[in-house]
C-alpha positions in Angstrom: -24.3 -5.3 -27.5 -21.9 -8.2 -27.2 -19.0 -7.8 -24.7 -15.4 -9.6 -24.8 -13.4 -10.7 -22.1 -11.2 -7.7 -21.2 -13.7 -5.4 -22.7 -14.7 -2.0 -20.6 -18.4 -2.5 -19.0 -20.6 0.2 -19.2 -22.8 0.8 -16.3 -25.6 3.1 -15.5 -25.1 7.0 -14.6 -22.0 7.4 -17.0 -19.4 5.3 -13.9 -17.9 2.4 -15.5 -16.4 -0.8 -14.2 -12.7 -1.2 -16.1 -10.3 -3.8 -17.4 -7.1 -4.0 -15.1 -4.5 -5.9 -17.5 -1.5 -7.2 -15.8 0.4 -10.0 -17.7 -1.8 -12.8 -18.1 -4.7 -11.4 -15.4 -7.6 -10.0 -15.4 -9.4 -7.7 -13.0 -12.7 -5.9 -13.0 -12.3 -2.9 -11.0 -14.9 -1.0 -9.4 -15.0 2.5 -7.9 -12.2 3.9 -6.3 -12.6 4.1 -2.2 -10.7 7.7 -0.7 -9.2 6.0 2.3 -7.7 9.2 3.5 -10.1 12.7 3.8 -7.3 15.1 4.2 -8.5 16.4 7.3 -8.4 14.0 10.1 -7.9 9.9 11.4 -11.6 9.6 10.2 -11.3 5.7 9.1 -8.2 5.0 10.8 -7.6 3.0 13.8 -4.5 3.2 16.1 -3.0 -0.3 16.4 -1.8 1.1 20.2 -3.3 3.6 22.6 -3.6 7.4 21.3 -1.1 8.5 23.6 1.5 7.1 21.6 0.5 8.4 18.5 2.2 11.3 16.8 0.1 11.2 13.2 -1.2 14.2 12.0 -2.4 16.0 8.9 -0.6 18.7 7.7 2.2 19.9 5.1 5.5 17.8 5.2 9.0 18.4 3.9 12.6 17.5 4.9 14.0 19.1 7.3 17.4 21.2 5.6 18.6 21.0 9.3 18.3 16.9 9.9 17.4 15.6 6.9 16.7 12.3 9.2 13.6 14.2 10.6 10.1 16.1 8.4 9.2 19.5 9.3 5.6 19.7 9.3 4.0 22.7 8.6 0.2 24.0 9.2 -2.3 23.8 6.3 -2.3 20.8 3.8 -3.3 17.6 3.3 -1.2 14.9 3.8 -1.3 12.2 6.7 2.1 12.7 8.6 3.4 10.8 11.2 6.1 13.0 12.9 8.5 11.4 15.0 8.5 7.4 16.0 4.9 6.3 17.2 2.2 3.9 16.2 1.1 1.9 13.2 -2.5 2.9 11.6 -5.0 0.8 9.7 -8.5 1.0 8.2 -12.2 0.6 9.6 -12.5 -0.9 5.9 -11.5 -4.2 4.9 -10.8 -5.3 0.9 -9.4 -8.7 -0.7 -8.9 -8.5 -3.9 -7.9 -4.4 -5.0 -5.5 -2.2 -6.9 -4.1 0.3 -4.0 -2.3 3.7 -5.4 -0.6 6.0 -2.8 2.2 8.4 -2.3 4.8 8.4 0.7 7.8 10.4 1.2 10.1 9.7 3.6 13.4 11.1 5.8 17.0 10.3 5.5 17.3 6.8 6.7 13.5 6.4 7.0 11.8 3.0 7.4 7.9 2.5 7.6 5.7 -0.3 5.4 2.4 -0.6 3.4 0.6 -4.1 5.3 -2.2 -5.2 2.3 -5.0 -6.6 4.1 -2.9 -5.7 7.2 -0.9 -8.9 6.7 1.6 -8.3 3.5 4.2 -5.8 3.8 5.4 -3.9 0.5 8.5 -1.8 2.0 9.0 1.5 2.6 12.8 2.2 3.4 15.3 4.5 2.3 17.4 3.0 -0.5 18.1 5.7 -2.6 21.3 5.3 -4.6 21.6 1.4 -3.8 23.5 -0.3 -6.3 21.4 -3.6 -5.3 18.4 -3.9 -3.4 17.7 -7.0 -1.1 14.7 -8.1 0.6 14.3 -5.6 3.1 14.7 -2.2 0.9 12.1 -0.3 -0.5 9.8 -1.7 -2.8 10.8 -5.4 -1.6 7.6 -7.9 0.2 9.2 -7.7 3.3 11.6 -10.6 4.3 10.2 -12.7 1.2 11.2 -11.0 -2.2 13.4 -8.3 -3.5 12.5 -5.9 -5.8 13.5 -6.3 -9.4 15.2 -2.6 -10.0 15.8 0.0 -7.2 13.1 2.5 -8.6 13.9 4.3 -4.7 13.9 8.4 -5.3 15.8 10.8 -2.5 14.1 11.2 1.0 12.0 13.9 1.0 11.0 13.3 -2.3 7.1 11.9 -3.0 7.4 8.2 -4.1 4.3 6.7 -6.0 2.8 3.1 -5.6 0.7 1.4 -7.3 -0.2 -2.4 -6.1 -2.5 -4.9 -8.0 -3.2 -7.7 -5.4 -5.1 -10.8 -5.3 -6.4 -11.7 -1.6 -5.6 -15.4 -0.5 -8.0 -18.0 -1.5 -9.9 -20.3 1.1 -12.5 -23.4 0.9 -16.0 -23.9 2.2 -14.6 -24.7 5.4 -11.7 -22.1 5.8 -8.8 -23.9 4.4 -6.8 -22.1 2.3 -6.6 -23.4 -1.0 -4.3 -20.0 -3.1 -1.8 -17.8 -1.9 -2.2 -14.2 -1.6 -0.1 -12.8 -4.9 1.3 -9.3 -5.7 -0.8 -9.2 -9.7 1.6 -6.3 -10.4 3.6 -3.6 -8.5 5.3 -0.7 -9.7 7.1 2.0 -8.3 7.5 5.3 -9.7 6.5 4.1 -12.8 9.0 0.8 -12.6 7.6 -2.4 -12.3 9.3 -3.5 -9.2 7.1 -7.2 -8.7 4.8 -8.9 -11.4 2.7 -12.3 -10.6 4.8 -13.1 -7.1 2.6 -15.5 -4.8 3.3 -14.3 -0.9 2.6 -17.8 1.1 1.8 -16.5 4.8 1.7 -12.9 6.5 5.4 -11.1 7.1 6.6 -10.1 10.1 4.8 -7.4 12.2 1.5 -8.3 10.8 -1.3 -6.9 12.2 -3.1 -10.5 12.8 -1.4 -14.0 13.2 -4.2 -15.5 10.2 -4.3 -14.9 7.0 -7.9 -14.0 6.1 -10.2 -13.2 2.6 -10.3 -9.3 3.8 -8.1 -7.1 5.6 -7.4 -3.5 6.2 -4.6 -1.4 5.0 -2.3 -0.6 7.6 0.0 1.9 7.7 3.8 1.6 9.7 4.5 4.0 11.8 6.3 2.5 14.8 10.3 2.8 12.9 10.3 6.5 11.8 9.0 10.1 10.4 6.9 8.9 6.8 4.6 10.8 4.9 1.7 9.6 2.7 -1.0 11.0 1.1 -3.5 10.3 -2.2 -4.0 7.3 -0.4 -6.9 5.1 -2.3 -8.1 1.6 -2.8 -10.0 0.2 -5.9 -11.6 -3.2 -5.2 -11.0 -5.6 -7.9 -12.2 -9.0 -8.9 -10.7 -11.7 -11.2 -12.6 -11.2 -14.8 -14.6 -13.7 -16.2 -12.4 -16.3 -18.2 
């Protein structure tokens, strides 16, 4: 059989490797990596010393009392980081991927999504903005705002989805491409689409930019929820 660019490729045992179109770019993804169990920090490393840590898993809502805080309750499965604490990040490292999770956060909440521990996509509370600015949710932190305010209420379960393209380097380690958000959407909106990020934003996990990274999690601003949390590696198709 003779395959096309941007054709789906069949492999053995029924899985499949599929065409990610976004724009004018091509990805071949391959099989979906779980990043979070539902049960426990299995994976997940504490950027500072477990004592300041206040992630958990459980069940988490807003609390009708102080909508600034979640009440967590026992049971479920969602990764909840209760009160002000400590950033998280993966044992696994990815470059080029397609990352898709959920986050819900409180009244006035702030936390971020670090691709490759480096690149911050925001997580903030800017429901009901008029306009959106470089710092509210959905923006690349510090470096570009997002093109609608696709923000729903706190307390509310907020979907990403992120195609990114790792940063590009040489033989002997010089970079030679910028890292680039493929495609970004937000609850469905496309909130970014083929925006090149040209160093790590602030807070980053390492001073170098690198061709893999983990995905870190904030935690260190306030009470944020995530769950669903999974990362597809990707490459650029054949052109």
């Amino acid at each position: 059989m003779k395959w096309h660019r941007g054709s789906m490729l069949a492999c053995c045992g029924g899985l499949a490797a599929i065409a990610i179109l976004s724009g004018s770019d091509s990805l071949f993804a391959t099989d979906a990596v779980e990043l979070f169990n539902g049960r426990d920090l299995s994976g997940w490393k504490l950027r500072h010393v477990a004592s300041q840590s206040r992630w958990v898993v459980c069940t988490a809502r807003l609390n009708s009392g102080n909508p600034k805080e979640l009440q967590v309750l026992p049971g479920g499965n969602e990764l909840v980081n209760i009160a002000r604490s400590v950033d998280i990040y993966t044992d696994r490292k990815f470059g080029d991927c397609r990352i898709e999770l959920e986050v819900m956060i409180a009244k006035g909440g702030n936390s971020g999504i670090y691709i490759m521990g480096n690149y911050e996509v925001q997580v903030f509370d800017s429901f009901d903005k008029t306009q959106v600015g470089k710092e509210d949710m959905g923006a690349i932190f510090g470096r570009t705002a997002p093109r609608v305010n696709a923000s729903r209420a706190p307390g509310v379960w907020q979907r990403y989805i992120i195609d990114f393209h790792a940063p590009r380097f040489d033989a002997v380690g010089r970079k030679i491409a910028n890292a680039k958000l493929v495609k970004c959407t937000l609850n469905g909106q496309v909130i970014h689409e083929n925006v090149e990020i040209e160093s790590g934003t602030g807070a980053a996990l390492r001073n170098k930019e690198t061709a893999t990274g983990p995905l870190l999690l904030q935690g260190d601003h306030a009470p944020v929820a995530y769950r669903n949390i999974k990362i597809t590696p990707t490459k650029e198709a054949v052109r």
